[in-house]
N, C-alpha and C positions, 0 to 999 in steps of 0.2 A: 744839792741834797734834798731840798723841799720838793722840786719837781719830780725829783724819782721817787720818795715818797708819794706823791699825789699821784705820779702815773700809776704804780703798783696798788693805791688804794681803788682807783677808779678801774684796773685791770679785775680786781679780786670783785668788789662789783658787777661787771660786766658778769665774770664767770659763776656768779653765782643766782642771777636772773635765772636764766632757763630751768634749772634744778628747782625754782620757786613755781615756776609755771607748770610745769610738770606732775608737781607735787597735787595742783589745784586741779589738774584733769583728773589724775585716778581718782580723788575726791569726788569729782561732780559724776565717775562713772558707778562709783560701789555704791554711792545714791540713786542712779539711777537703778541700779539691780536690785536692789532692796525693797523697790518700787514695783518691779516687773511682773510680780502675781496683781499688780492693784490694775494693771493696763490691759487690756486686748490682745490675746496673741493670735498669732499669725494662719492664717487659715479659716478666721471665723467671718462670717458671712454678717452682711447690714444687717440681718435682721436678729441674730445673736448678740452683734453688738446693743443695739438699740434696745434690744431685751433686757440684760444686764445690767448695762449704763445708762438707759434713759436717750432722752433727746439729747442731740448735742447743743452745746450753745450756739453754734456756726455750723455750716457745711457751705463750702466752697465747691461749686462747681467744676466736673470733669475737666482736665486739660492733658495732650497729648496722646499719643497712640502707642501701647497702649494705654487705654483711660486711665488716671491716675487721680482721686476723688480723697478731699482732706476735710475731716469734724474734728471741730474742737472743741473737745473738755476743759471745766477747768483746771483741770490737773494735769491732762496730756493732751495730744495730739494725736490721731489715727489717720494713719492712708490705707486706702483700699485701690487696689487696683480689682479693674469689674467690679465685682462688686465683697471682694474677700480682703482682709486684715492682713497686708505686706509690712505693714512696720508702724510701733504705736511709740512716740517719744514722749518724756516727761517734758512739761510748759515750765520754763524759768520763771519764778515770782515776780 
């Protein structure tokens, strides 16, 4: 009796992990949208950005073909591919 108990308690566990996980992604995504007017969007040119936002704290130099060029904010993160705004993420604290 104890073990079937314990299996079903650690079964009902098991099944209810991922429904927790899941929960925490649409969280960290509707924060990130919430965000999306504060970020760079896509199609804006270095010198836009830099206008805007200021200097970045970092720029990592180009790597791949094509160039793929990453500044970071403190708040997010920007890649440019050449030299335009392909996708800017929020920085986790």
């Amino acid at each position: 009796m104890r073990r079937t108990c314990l299996f079903a308690l650690l079964a009902l566990v098991a099944l209810s992990a991922p429904a927790w996980a899941d929960t925490l992604i649409i969280e960290e995504m509707q924060s990130a949208r919430a965000t999306a007017s504060e970020r760079p969007g896509r199609g804006l040119s270095m010198a836009q950005v830099t206008s805007r936002w200021g200097e970045p704290a970092a720029r990592d130099a180009a790597v791949g073909q094509p160039p793929i060029t990453r500044w970071s904010y403190p708040g997010f993160i920007v890649f440019f591919e050449y030299d335009h705004v392909v996708h800017a993420v929020v920085r986790k604290p």
